[in-house]
DSSP file (Angstrom, degrees, kcal/mol; ACC not computed):
  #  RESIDUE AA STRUCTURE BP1 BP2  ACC     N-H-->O    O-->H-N    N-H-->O    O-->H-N    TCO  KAPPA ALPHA  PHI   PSI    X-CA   Y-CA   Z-CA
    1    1 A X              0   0    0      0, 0.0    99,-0.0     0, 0.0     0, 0.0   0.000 360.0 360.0 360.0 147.0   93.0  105.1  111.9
    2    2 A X        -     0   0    0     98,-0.1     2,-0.3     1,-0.1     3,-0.0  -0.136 360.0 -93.8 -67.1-173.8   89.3  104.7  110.7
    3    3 A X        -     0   0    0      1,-0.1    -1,-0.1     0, 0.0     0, 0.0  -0.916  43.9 -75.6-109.5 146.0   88.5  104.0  107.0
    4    4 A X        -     0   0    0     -2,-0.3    -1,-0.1     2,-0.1     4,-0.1   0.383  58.9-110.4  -1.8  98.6   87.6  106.0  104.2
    5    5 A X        -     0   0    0      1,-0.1     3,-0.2    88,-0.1    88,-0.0   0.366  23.1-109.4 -10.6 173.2   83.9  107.3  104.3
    6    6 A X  S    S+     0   0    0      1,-0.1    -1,-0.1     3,-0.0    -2,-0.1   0.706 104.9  72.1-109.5  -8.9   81.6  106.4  102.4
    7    7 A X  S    S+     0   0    0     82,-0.0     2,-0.3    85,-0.0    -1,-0.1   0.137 104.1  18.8 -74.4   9.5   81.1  109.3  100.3
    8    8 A X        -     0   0    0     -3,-0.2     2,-0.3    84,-0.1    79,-0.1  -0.935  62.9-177.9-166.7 158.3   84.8  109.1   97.8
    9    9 A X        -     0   0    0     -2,-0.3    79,-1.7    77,-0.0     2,-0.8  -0.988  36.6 -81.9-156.2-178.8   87.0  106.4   97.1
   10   10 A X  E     -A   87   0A   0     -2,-0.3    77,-0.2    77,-0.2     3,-0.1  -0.783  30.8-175.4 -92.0 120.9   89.8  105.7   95.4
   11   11 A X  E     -     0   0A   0     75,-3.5     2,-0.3    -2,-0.8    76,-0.2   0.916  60.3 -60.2 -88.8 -48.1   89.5  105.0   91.4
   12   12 A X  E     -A   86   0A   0     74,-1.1    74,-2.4    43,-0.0     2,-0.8  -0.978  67.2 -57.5-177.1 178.1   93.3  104.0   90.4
   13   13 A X        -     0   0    0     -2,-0.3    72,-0.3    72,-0.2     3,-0.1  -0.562  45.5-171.4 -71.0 111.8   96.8  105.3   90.4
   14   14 A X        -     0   0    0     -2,-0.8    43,-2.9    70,-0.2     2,-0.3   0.956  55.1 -30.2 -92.9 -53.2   96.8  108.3   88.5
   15   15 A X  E     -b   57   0A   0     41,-0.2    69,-1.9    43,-0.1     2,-0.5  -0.977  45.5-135.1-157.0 175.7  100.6  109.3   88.0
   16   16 A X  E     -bC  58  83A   0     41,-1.8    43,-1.3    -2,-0.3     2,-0.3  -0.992  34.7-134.2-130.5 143.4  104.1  109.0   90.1
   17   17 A X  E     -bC  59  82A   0     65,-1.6    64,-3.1    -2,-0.5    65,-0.9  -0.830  18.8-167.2-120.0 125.1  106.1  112.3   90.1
   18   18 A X  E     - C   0  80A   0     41,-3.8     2,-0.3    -2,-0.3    43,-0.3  -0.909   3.6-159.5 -99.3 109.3  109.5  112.8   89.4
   19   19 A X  E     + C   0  79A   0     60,-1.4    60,-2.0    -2,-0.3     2,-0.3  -0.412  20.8 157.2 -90.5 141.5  111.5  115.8   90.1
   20   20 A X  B     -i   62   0B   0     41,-3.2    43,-2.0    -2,-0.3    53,-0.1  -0.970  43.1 -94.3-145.4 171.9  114.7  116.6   88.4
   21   21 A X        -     0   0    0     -2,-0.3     2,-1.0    41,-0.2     4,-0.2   0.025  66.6 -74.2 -65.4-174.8  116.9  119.6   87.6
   22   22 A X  S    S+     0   0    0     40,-0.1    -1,-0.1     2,-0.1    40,-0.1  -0.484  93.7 121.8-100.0  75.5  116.5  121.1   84.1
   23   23 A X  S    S-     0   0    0     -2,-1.0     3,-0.1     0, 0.0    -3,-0.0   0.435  76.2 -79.4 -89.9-156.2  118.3  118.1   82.3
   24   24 A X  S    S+     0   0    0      1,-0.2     5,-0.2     2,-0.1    -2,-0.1  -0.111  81.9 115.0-129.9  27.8  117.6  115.9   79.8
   25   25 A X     >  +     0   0    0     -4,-0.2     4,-2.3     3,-0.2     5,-0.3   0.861  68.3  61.1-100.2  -7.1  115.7  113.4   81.4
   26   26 A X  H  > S+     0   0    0      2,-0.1     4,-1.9     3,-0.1     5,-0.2   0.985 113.6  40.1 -42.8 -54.2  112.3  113.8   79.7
   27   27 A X  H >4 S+     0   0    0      3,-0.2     3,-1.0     2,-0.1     2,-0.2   0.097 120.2  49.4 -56.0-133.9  114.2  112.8   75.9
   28   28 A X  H 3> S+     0   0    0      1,-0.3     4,-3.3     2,-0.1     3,-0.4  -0.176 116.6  36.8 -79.8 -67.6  116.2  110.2   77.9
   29   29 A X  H 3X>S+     0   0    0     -4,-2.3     4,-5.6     1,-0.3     5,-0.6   0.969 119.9  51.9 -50.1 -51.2  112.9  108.5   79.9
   30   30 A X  I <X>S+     0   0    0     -4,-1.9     4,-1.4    -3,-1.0     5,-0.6   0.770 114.7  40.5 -47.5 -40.4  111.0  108.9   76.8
   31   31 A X  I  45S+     0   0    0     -3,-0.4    -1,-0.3     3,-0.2    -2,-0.2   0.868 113.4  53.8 -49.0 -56.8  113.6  107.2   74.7
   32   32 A X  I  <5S+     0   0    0     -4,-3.3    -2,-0.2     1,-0.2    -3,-0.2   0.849 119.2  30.0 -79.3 -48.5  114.1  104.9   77.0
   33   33 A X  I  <5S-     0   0    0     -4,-5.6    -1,-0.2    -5,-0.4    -2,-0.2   0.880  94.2-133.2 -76.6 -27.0  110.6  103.8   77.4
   34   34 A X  I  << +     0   0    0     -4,-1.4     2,-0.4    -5,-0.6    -3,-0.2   0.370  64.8 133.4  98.7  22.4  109.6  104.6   73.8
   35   35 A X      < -     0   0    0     -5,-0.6    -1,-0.3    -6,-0.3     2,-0.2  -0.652  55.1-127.5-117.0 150.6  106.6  106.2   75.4
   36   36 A X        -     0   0    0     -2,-0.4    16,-0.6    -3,-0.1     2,-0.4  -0.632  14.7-125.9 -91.9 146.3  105.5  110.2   74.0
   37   37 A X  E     -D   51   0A   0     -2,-0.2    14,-0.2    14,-0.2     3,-0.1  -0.913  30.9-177.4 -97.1 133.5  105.0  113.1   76.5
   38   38 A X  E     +     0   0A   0     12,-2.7     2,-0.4    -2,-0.4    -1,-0.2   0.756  58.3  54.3-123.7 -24.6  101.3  114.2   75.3
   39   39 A X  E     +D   50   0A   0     11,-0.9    11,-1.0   107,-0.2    -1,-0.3  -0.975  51.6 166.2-127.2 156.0  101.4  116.9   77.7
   40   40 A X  E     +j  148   0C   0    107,-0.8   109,-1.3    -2,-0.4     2,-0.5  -0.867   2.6 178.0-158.5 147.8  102.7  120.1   79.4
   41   41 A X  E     -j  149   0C   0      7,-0.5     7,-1.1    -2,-0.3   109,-0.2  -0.880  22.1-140.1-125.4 110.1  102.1  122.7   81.5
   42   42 A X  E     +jK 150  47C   0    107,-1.1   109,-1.3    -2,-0.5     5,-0.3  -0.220  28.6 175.9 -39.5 132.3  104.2  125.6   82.9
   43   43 A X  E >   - K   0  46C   0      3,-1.6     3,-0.7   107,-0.2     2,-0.4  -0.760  51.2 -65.0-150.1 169.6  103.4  126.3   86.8
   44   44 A X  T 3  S-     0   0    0     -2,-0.2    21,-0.1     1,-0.2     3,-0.1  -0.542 121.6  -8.2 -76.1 120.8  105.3  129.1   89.3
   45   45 A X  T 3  S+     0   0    0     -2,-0.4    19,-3.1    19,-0.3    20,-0.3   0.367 130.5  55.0  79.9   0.3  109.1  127.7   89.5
   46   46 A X  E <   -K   43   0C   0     -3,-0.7    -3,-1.6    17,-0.2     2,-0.3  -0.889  68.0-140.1-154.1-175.7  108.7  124.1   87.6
   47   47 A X  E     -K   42   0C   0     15,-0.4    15,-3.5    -5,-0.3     2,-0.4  -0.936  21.6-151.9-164.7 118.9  107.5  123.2   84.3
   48   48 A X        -     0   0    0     -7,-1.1    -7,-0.5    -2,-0.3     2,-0.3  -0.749  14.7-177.1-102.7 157.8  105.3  119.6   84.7
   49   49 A X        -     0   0    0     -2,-0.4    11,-1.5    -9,-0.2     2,-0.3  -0.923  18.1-139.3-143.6 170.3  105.1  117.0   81.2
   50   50 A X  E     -DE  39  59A   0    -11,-1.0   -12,-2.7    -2,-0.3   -11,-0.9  -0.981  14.7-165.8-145.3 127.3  103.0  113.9   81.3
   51   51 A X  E     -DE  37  58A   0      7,-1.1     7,-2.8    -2,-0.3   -14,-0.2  -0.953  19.3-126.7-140.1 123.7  103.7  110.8   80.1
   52   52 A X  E     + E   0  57A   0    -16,-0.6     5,-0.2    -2,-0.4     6,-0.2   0.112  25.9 172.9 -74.3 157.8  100.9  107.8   79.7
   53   53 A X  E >   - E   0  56A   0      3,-1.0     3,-1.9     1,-0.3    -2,-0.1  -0.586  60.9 -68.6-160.7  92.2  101.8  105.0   81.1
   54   54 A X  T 3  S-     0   0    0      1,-0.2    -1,-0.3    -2,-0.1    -2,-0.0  -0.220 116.5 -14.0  55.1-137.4   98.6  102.5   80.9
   55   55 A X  T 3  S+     0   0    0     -3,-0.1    -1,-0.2     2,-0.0     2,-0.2   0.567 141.5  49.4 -86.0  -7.5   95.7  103.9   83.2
   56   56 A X  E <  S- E   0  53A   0     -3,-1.9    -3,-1.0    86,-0.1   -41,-0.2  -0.688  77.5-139.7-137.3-178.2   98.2  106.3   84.9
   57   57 A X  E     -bE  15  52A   0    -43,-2.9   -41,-1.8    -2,-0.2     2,-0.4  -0.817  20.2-116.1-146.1 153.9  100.8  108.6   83.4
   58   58 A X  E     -bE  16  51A   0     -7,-2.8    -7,-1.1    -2,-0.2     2,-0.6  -0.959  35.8-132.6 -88.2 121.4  104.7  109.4   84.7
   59   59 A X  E     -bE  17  50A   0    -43,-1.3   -41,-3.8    -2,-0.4     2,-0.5  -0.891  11.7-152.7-113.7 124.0  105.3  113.0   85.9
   60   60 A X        -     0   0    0    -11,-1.5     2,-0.9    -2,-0.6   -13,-0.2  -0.763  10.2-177.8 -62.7  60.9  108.1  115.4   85.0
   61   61 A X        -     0   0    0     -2,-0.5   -41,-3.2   -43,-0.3     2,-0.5  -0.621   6.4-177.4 -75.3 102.9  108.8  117.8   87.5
   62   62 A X  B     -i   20   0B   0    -15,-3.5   -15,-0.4    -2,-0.9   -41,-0.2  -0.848  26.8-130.3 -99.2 116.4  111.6  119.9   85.9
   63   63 A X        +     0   0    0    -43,-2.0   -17,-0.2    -2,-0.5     3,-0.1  -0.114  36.4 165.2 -29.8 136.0  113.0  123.0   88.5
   64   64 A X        -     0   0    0    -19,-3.1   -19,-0.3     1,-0.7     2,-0.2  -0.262  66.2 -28.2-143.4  47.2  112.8  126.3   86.2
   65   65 A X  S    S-     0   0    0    -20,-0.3    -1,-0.7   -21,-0.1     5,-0.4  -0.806  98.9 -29.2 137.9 176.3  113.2  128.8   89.3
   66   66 A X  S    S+     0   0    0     -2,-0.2     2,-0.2    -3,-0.1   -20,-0.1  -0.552  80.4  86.8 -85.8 144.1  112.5  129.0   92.9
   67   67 A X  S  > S-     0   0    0     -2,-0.2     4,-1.9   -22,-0.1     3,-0.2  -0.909  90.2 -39.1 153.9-174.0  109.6  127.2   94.5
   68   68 A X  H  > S+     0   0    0      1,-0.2     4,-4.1    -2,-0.2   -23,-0.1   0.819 132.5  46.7 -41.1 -54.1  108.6  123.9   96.1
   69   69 A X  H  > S+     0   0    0      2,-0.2     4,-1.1     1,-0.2     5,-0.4   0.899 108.6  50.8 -67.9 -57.5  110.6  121.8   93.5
   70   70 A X  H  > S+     0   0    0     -5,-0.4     4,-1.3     2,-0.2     5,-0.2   0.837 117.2  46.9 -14.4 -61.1  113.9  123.9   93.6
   71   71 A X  H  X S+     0   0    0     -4,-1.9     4,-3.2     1,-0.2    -2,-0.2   0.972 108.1  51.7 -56.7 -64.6  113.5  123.3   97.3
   72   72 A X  H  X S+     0   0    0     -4,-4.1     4,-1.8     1,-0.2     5,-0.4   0.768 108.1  50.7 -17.4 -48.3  112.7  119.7   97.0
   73   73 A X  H  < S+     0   0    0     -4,-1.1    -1,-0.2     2,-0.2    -2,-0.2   0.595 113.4  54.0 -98.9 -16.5  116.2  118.8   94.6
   74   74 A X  H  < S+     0   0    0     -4,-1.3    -1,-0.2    -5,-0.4    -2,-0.2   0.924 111.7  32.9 -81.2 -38.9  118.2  120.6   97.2
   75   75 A X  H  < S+     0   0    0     -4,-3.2    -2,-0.2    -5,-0.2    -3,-0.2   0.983 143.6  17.2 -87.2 -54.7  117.6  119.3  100.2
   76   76 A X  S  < S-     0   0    0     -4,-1.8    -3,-0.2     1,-0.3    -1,-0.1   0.576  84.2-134.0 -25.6 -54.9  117.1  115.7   98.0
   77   77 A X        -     0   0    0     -5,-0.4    -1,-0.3     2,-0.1    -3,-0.1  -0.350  55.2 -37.8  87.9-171.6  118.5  115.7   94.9
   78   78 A X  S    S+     0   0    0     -5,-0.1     2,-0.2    -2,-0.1   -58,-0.2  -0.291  89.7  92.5 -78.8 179.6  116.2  114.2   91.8
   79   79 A X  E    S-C   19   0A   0    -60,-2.0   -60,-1.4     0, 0.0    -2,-0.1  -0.706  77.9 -11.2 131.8-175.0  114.0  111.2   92.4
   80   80 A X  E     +C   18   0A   0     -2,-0.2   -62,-0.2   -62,-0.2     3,-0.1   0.278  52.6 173.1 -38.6 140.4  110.3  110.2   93.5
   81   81 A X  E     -     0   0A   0    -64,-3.1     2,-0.3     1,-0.4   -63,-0.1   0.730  58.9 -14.2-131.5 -26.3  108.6  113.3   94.7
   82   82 A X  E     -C   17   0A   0    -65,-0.9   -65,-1.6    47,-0.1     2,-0.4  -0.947  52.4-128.2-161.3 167.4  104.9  112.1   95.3
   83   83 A X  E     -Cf  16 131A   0     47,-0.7    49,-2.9    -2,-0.3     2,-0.2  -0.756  27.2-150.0-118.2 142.2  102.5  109.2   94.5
   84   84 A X  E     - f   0 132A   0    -69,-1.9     2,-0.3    -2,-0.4   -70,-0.2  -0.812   9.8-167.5-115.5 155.7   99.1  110.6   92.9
   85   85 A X  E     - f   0 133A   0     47,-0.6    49,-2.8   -72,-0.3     2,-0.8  -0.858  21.1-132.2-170.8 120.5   95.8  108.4   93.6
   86   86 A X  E     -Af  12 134A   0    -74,-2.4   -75,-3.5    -2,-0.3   -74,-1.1  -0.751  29.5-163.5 -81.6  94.5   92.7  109.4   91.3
   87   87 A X  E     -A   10   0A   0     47,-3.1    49,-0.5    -2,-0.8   -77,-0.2  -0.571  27.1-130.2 -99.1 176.8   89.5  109.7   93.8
   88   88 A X  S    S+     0   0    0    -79,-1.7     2,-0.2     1,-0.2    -1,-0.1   0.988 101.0  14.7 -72.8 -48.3   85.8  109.8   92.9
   89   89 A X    >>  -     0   0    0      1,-0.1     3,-2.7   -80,-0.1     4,-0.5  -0.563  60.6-170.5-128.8  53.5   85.2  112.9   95.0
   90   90 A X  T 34 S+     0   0    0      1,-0.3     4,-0.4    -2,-0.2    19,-0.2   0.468  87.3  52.5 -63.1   8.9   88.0  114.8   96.1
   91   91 A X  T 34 S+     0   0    0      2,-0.1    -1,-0.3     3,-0.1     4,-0.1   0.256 111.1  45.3-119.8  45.3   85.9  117.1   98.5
   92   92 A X  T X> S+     0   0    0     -3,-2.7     4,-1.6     2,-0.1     3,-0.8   0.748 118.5  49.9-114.4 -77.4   84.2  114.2  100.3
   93   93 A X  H 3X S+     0   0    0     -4,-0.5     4,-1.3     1,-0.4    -3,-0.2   0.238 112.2  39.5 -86.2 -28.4   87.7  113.0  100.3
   94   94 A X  H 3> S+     0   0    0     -4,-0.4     4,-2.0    -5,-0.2    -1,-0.4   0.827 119.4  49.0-108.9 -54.1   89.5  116.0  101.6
   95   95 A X  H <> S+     0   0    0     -3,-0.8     4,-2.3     2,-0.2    -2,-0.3   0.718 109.6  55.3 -44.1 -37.3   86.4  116.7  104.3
   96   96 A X  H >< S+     0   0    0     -4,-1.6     3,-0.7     2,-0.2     5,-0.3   0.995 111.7  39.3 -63.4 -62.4   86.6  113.1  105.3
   97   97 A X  H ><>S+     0   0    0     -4,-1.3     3,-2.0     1,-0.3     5,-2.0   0.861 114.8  51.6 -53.5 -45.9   90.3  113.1  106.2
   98   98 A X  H ><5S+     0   0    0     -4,-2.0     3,-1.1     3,-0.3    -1,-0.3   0.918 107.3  53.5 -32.2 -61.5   90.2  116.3  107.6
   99   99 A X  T <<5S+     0   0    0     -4,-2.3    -2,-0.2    -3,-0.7    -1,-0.2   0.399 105.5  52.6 -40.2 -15.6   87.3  114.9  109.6
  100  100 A X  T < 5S-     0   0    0     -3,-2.0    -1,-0.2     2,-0.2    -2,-0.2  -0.026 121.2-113.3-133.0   9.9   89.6  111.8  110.9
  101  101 A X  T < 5 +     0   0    0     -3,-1.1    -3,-0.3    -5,-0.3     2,-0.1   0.753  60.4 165.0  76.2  19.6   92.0  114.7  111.9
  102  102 A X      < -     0   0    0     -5,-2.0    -1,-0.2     1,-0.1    -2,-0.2  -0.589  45.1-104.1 -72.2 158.2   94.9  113.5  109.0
  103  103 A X        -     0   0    0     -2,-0.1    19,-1.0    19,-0.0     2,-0.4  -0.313  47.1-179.9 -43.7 125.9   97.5  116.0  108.3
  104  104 A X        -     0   0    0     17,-0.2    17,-0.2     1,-0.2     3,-0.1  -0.919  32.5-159.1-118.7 162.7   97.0  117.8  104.9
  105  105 A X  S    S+     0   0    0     -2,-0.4     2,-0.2    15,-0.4    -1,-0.2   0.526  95.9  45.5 -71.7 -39.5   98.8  120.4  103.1
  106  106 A X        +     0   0    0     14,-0.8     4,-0.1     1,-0.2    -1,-0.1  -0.361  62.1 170.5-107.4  68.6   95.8  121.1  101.2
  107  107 A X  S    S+     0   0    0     -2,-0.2     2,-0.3     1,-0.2    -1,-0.2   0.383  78.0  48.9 -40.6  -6.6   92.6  121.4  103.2
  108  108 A X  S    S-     0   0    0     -3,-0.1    -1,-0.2   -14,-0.0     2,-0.1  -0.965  96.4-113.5-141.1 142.0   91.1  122.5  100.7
  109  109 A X        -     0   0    0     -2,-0.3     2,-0.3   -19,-0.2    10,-0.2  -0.225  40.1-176.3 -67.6 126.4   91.0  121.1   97.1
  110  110 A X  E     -G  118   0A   0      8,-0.5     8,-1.8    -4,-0.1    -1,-0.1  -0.835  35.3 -89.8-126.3 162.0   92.8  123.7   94.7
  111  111 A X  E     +G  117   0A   0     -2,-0.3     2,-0.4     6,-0.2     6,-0.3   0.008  47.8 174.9 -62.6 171.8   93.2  123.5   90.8
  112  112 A X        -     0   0    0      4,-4.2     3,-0.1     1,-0.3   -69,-0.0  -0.980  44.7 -48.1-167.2 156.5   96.5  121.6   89.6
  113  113 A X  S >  S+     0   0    0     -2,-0.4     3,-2.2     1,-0.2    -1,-0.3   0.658 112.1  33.3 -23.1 173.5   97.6  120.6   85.8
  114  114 A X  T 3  S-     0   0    0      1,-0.3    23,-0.3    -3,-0.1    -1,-0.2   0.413 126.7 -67.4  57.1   8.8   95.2  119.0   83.4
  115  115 A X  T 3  S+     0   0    0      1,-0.4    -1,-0.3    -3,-0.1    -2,-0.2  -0.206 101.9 130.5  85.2 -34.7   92.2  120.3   84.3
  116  116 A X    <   -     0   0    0     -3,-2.2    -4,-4.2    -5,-0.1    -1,-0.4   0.135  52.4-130.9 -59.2 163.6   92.3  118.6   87.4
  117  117 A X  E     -GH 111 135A   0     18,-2.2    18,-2.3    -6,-0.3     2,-0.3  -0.847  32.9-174.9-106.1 157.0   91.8  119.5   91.3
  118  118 A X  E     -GH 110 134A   0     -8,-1.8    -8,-0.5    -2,-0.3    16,-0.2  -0.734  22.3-176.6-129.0 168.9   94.3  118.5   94.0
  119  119 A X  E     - H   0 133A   0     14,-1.2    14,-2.4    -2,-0.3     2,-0.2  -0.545  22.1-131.1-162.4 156.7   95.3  118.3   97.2
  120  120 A X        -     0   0    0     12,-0.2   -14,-0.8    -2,-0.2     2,-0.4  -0.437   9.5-138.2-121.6 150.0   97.8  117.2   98.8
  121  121 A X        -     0   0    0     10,-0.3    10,-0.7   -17,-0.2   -17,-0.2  -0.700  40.6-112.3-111.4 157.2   98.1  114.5  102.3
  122  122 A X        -     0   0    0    -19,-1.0     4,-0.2    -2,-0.4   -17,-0.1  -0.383  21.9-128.9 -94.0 146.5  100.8  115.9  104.7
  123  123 A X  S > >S+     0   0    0     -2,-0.2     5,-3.3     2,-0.2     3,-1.7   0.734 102.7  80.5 -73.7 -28.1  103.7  113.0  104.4
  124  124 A X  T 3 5S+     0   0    0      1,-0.3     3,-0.2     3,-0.2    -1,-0.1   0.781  96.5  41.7 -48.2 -20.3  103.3  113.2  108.4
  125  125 A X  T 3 5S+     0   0    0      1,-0.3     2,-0.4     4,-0.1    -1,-0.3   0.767 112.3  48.1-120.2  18.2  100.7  111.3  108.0
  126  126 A X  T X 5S-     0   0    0     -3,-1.7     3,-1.3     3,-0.3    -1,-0.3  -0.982 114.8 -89.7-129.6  97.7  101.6  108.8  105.4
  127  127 A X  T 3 5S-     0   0    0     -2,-0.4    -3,-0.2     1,-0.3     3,-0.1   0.289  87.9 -47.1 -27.9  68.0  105.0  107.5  106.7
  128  128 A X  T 3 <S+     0   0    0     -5,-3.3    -1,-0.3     1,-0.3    -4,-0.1   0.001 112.2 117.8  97.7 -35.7  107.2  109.9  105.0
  129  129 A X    <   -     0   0    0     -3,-1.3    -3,-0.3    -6,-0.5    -1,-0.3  -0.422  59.1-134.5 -76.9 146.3  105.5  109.5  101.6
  130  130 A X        -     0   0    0    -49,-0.1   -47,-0.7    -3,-0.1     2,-0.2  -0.674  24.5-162.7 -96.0 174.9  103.8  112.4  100.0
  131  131 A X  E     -f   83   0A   0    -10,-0.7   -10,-0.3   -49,-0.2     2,-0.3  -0.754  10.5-162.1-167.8 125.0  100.5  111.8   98.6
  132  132 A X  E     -f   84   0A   0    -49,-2.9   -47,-0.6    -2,-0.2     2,-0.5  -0.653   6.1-157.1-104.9 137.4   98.3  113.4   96.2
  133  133 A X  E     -fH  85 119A   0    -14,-2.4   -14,-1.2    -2,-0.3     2,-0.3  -0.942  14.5-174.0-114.3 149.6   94.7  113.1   95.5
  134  134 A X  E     -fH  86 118A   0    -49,-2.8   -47,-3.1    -2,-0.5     2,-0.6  -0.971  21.0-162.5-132.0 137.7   93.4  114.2   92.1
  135  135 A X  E     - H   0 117A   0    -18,-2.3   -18,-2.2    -2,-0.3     2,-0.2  -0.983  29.5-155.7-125.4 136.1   89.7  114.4   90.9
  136  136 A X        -     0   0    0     -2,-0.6     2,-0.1   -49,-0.5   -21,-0.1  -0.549  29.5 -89.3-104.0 169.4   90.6  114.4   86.9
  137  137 A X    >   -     0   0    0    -23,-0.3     3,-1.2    -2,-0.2    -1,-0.1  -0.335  45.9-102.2 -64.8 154.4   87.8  116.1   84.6
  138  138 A X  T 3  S+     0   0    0      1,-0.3    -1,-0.1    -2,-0.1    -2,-0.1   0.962 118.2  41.9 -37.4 -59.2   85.1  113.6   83.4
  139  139 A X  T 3  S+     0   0    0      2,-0.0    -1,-0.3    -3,-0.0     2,-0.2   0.479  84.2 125.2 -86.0   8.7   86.2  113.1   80.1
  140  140 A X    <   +     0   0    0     -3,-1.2     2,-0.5     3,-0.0    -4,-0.1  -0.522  32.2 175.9 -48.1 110.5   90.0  112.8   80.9
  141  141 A X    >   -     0   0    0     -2,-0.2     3,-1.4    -5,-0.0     2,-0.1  -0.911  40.3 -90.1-123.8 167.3   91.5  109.7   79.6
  142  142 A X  T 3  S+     0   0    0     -2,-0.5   -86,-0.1     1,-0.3   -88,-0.0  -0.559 103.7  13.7 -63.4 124.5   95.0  108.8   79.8
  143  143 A X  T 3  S+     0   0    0      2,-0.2    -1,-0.3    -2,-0.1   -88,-0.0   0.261  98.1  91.6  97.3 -41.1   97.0  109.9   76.8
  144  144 A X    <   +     0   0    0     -3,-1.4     2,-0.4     1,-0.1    -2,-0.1   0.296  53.9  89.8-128.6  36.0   94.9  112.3   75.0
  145  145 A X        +     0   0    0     -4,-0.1    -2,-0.2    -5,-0.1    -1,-0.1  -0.995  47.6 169.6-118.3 139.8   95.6  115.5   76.2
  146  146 A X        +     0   0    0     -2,-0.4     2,-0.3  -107,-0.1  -107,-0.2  -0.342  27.3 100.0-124.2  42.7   98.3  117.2   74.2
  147  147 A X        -     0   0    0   -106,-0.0  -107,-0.8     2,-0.0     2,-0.3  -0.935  60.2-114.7-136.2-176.5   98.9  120.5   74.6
  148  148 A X  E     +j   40   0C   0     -2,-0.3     2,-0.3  -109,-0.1  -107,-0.2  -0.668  45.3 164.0 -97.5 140.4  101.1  123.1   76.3
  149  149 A X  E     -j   41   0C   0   -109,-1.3  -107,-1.1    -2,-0.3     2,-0.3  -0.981  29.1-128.5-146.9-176.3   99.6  125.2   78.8
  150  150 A X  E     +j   42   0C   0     -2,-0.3     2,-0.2  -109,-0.2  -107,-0.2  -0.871  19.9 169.2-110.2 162.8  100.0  127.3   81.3
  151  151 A X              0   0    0   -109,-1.3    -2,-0.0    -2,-0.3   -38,-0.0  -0.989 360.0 360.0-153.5 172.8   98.7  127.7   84.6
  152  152 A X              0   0    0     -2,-0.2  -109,-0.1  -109,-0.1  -110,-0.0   0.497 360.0 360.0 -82.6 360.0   99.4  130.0   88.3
């Protein structure tokens, strides 16, 4: 497979998602690391929180209802659900790969928690792994957004 264009790269590891049932493991990790969840946001069937870590944050995907995640912790149970990777340009990024024929889910970049846009890499084309790019807002730093929101 070629390489990346020249038009995006990759800036750092933005977050590693975990899915669980609707348990207690946000207090438990948070206790356990001593580290605060500064945000969260309701989404259709799961409820994401954010938790800083450094330059990149740990993500809480708790099931609240049917949808990707629900699906996910059946056929799985809890554990890793996708690796996140922070680009400069996620629709140079999204057109390139597209362009080099990889598998997406998302051919096109749609919004996803924090402000941010997503998309998603197919796992087909990353051996098994999923793998998310996120182009965060400008002024986003790790850590300092704190509130509850919602989103569709």
């Amino acid at each position: 497979m070629t390489q990346p264009g020249g038009a995006w790269r990759v800036i750092r590891l933005h977050h590693v998602a975990f899915a669980h049932w609707g348990d207690d493991a946000p207090g438990v990790l948070t206790g356990l690391l001593g580290l605060p969840c500064v945000h969260e946001e309701a989404a259709a069937g799961f409820v994401e929180r954010m938790i800083p870590a450094g330059e990149a944050y740990l993500q809480l995907l708790e099931a609240t209802g049917p949808g990707i995640i629900e699906r996910f912790l059946s056929r799985r149970g809890p554990g890793l659900h996708h690796v996140a990777f922070e680009v400069s340009d996620i629709d140079a990024a999204v057109a390139d790969l597209c362009s080099r024929g990889v598998r997406m889910v998302d051919e096109t970049p749609r919004p996803g928690g924090m402000g941010t846009r997503i998309a998603f890499v197919h796992p087909a084309a990353c051996p098994g792994l999923l793998l998310e790019l996120v182009e965060s807002p400008a002024a986003e730093v790790a850590g300092t957004n704190d509130q509850m929101v919602e989103r569709s």
